[in-house]
C-alpha positions as CSV (number, residue, x, y, z in Angstrom):
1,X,29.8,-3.3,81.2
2,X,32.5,-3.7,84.2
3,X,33.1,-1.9,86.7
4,X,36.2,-0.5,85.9
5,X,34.6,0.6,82.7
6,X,31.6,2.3,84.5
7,X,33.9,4.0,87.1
8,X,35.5,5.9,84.3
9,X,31.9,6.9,82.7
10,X,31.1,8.2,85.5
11,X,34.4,10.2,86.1
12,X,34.2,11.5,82.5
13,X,30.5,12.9,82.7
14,X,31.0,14.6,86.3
15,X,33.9,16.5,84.5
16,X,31.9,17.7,82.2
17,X,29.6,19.7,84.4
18,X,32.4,21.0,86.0
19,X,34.2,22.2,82.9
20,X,31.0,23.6,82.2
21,X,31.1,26.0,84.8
22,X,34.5,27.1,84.3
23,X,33.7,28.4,80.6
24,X,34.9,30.3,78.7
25,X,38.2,29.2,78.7
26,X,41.0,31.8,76.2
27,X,42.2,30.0,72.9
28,X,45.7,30.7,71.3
29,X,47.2,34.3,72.3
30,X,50.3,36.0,71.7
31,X,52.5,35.6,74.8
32,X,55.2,38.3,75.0
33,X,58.5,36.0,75.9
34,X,61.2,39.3,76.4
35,X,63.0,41.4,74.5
36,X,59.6,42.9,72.6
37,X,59.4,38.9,71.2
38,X,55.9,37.0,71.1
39,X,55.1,33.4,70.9
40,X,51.8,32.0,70.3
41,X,51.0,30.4,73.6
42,X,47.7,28.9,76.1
43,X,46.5,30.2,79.0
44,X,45.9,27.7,81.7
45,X,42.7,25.9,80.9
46,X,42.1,24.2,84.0
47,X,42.6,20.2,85.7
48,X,39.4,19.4,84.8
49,X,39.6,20.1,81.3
50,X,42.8,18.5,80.9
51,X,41.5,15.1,82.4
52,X,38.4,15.1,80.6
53,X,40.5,15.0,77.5
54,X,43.0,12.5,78.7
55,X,39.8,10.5,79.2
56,X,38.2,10.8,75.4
57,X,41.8,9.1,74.6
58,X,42.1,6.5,77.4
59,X,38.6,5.3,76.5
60,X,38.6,5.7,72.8
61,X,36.3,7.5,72.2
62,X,38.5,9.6,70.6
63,X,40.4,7.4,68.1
64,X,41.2,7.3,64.5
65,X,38.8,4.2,63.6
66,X,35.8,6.6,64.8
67,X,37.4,9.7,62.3
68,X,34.6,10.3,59.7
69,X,36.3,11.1,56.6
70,X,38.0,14.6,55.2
71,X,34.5,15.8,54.0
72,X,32.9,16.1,57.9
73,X,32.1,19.5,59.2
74,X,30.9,20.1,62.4
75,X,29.5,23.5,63.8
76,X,29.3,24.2,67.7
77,X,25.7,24.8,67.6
78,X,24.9,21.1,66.5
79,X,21.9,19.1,68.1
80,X,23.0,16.0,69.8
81,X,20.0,14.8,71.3
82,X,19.0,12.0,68.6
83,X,22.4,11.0,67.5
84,X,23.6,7.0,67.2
85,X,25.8,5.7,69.1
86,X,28.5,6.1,66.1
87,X,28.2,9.9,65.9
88,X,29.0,11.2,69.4
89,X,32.2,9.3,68.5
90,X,33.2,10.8,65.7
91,X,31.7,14.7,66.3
92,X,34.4,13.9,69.2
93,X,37.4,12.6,67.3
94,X,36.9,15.4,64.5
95,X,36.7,18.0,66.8
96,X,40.0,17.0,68.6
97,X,41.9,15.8,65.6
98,X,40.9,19.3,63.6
99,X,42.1,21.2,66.4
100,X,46.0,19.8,65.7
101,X,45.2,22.1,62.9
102,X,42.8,24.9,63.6
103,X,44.3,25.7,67.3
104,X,41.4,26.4,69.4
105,X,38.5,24.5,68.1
106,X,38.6,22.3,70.6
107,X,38.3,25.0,72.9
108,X,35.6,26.6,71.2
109,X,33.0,23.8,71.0
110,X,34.0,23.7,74.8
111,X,33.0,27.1,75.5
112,X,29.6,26.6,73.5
113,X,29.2,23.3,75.6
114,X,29.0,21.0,72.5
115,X,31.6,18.6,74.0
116,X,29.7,18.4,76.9
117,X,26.6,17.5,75.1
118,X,27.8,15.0,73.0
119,X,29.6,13.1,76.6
120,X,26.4,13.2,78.0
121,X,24.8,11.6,74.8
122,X,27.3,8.8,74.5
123,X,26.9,8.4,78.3
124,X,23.3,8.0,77.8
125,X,23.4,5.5,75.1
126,X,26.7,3.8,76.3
127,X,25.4,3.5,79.8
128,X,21.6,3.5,79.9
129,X,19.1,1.8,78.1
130,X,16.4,2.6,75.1
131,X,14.4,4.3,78.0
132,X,17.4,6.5,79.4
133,X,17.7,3.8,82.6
134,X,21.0,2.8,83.9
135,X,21.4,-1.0,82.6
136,X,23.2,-1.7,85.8
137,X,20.7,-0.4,87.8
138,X,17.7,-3.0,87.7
139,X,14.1,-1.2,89.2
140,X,11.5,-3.8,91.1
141,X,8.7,-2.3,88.9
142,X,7.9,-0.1,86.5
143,X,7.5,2.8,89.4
144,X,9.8,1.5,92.3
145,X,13.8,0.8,93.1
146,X,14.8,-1.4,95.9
147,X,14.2,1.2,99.5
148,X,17.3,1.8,101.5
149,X,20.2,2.5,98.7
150,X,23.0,4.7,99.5
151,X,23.5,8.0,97.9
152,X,26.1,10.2,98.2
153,X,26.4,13.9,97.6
154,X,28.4,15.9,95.1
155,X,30.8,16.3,97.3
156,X,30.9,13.0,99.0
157,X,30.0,14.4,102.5
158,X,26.5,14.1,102.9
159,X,24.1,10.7,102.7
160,X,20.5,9.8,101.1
161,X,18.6,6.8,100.9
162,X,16.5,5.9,98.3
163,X,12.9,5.7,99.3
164,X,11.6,3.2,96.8
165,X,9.9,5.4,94.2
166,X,10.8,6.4,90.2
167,X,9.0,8.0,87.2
168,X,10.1,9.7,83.9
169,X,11.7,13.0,84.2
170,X,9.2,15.9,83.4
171,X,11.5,18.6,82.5
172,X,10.5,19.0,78.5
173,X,13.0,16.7,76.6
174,X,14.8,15.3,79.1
175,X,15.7,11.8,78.9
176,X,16.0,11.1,82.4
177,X,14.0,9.4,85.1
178,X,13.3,10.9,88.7
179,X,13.9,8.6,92.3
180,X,12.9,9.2,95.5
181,X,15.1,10.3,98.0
182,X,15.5,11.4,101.5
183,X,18.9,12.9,102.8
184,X,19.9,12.7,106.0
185,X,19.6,16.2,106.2
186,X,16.0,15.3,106.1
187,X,15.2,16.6,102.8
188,X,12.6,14.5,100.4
189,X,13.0,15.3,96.9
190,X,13.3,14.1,93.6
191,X,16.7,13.5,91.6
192,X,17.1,13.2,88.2
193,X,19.6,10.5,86.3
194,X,21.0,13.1,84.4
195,X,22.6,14.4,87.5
196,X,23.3,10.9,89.1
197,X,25.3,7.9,88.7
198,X,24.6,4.4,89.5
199,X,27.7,2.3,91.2
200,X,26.8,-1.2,91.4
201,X,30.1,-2.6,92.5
202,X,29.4,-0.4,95.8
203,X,25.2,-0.4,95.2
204,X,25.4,3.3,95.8
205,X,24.1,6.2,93.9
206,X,26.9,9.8,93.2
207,X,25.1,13.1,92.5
208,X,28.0,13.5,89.8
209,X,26.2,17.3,88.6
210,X,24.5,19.8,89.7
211,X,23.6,20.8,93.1
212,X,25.3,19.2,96.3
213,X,21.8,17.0,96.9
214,X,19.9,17.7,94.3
215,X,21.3,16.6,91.1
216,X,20.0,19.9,88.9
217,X,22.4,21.3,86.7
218,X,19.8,23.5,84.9
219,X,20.6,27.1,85.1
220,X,19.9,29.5,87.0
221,X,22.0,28.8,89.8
222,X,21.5,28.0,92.6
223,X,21.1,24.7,91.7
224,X,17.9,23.0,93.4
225,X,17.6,23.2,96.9
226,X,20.5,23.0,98.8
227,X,21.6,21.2,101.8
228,X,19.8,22.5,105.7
229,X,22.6,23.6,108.1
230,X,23.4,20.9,110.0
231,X,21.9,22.0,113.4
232,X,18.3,21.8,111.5
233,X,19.2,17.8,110.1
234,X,17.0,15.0,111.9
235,X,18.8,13.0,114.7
236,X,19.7,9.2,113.6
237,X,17.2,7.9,115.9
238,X,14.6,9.9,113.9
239,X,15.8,9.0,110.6
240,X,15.6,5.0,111.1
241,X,11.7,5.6,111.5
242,X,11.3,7.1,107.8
243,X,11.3,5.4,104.4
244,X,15.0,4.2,102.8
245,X,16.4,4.3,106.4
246,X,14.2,2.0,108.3
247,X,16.1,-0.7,107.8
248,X,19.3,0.3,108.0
């Protein structure tokens, strides 16, 4: 998969966590326009939203060769966990091409986080392999990464280093794997693929949901641990002498 193609995977799942904290967004309304008239208008959904859309369509994922037929129905509440790599594809397309008709579908299976879910899932089989690894993303063993890759924090600002470990994820059905990682803030802790992505045009790992370092987008909030104020965070000098950083 190239880069360019990966870059835009990543893009489209780190919307949708976002979008999924901004729910519930308002479906058609009646907009009063003047003079006692109303139209049917949208409130603002949001940026996010709007990209994450523009993205289905720029990557095809929503097309009309992926459109399942006139007899498909789809309901919000639908599991998503153990579908192909065809159905994500076209749960997606129907949704959005029934909404030229139904106004506010699409909205709806946003609010009840089934778009969200079915992303993820085509992320995962687009982008990962059988196990839920990232393809790009090749481990040393069956337990360890290469020590002393860069991570970045949700919002860019803060840096990890991987410290050279991995296992399964052992949240109940989750098809992610765990690595080992110590922030600069001097924080060890485990981070979960579902809540990461792997760059390997840069050889960097993004926190892409979640929590600012710790990748967990499982409510409740707040989301993991977060980041030490900075007057607590380990000098460089210290740093170099512990795992993922001694060599950098």
């Amino acid at each position: 998969m190239i880069s360019e193609t990966l870059d835009r995977w990543s893009e489209l799942k780190r919307l949708t966590f976002i979008v999924d904290t901004q729910v519930p967004f308002r479906g058609p309304q009646l907009i009063e326009s003047g003079d006692s008239e109303f139209v049917l208008g949208w409130s603002s959904t949001s940026p996010e939203l709007d990209r994450l859309r523009e993205l289905l369509n720029e990557m095809q994922i929503v097309s009309p060769e992926h459109y399942p037929g006139r007899e498909y129905q789809a309901e919000s509440s639908i599991e998503l966990s153990n579908l192909a790599v065809s159905d994500p594809n076209q749960f997606l397309t129907w949704v959005s091409r029934t909404d030229r008709f139904v106004e506010g579908l699409f909205v709806e299976f946003v609010n009840a986080h089934a778009i969200s879910r079915a992303i993820r899932r085509l992320y995962l089989l687009e982008v990962c392999d059988e196990t839920g690894w990232p393809r790009a993303f090749q481990p040393l063993t069956a337990k360890t990464v290469p020590e002393g890759i860069e991570l970045r924090s949700i919002s860019g600002e803060i840096e990890g280093r991987t410290s050279g470990s991995r296992r399964k994820c052992t949240a109940t059905g989750c098809p992610g794997w765990f690595i080992g990682v110590l922030w600069e803030t001097g924080q060890q802790m485990y981070i979960c693929s579902e809540g990461w992505h792997y760059d390997p045009k840069a050889n960097r790992i993004d926190v892409i949901g979640g929590g600012e370092i710790s990748a967990r987008f499982i409510s409740p909030k707040p989301l993991g641990r977060p980041p030490l104020p900075r007057d607590q965070w380990p000098s460089r000098s210290e740093l170099t002498n512990r795992k993922g950083w001694d060599s950098k």
